[in-house]
N, C-alpha and C positions, 0 to 999 in steps of 0.2 A: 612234545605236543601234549595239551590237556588234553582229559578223558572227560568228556562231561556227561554226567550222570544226573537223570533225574530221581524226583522221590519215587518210593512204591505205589504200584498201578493205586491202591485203594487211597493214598495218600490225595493223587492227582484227581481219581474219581470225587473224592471228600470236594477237594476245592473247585473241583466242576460243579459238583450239587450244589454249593454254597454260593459261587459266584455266580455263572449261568446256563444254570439250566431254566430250560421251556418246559418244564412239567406242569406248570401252570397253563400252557395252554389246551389243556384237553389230553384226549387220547386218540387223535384224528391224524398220523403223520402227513397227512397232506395240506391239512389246515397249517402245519408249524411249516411245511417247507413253503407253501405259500407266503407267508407273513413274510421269510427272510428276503427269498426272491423279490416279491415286490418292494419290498421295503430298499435292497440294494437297487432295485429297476427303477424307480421314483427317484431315490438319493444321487444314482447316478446321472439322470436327465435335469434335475435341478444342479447336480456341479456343472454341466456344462457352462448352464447359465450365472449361477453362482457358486466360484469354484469354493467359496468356506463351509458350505452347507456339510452336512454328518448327516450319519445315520439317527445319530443321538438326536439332532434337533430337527430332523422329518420325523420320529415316530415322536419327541414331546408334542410337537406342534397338533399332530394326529390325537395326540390319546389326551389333549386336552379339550377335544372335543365328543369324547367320550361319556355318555350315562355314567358308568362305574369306570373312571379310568384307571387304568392299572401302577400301581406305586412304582413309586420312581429307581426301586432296587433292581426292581424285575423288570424297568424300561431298559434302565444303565445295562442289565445283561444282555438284552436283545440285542441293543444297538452295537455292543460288543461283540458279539456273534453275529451279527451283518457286517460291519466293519470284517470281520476274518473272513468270512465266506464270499464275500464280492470283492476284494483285495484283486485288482487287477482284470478284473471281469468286464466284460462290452457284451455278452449275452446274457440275457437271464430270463426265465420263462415268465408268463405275465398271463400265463390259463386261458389265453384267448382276450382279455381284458383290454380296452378302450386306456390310455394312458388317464384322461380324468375320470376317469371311476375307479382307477385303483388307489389314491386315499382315502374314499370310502369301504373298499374293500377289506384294507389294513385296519381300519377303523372296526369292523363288522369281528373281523376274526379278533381283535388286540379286547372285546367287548365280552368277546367268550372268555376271559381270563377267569381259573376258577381258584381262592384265595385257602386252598386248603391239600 
């Protein structure tokens, strides 16, 4: 039987930073779990009806209706980061939110992106 071993915690943290992290969105953790949630809550009600739909093309569709929208590195991580966190999910919180006001909402918080 293999052993499979990953790299060192700091190696995996490196490629965490690099590829997706939400540090970009603030310093509000309830703002970032909002985003994902809604974001897999939307993506999932739209597969029902269109099962090819992603997470990747509900948040470009969204942040391209964005004032400052957020570049396309730091879309591609969220949407990876929703894809893992809703992987197999049928709840997801929605803060109370009406189904059509939560693309504006994802809109609202994806607008707080701070570029630094």
């Amino acid at each position: 039987m293999d052993i499979i071993t990953t790299p060192p915690y700091e190696e995996m943290q490196a490629l965490y930073e690099k590829y997706f992290s939400l540090k970009w969105f603030g310093n509000n953790i309830t703002n970032k779990m909002a985003l994902i949630s809604l974001t897999c809550y939307i993506t999932y009600k739209l597969k029902q009806k269109k099962p090819d739909v992603t997470h990747w093309s509900v948040l470009y569709k969204i942040n391209q209706t964005c004032k400052n929208p957020v570049p396309e590195d730091i879309l591609k991580a969220l949407a990876v980061v929703c894809s893992d966190f809703g992987y197999g999910c049928i709840e997801f919180e929605t803060f109370g939110l009406e189904d059509k006001k939560i693309p504006n909402k994802i809109k609202e918080i994806l607008e707080q992106w701070i570029p630094f």
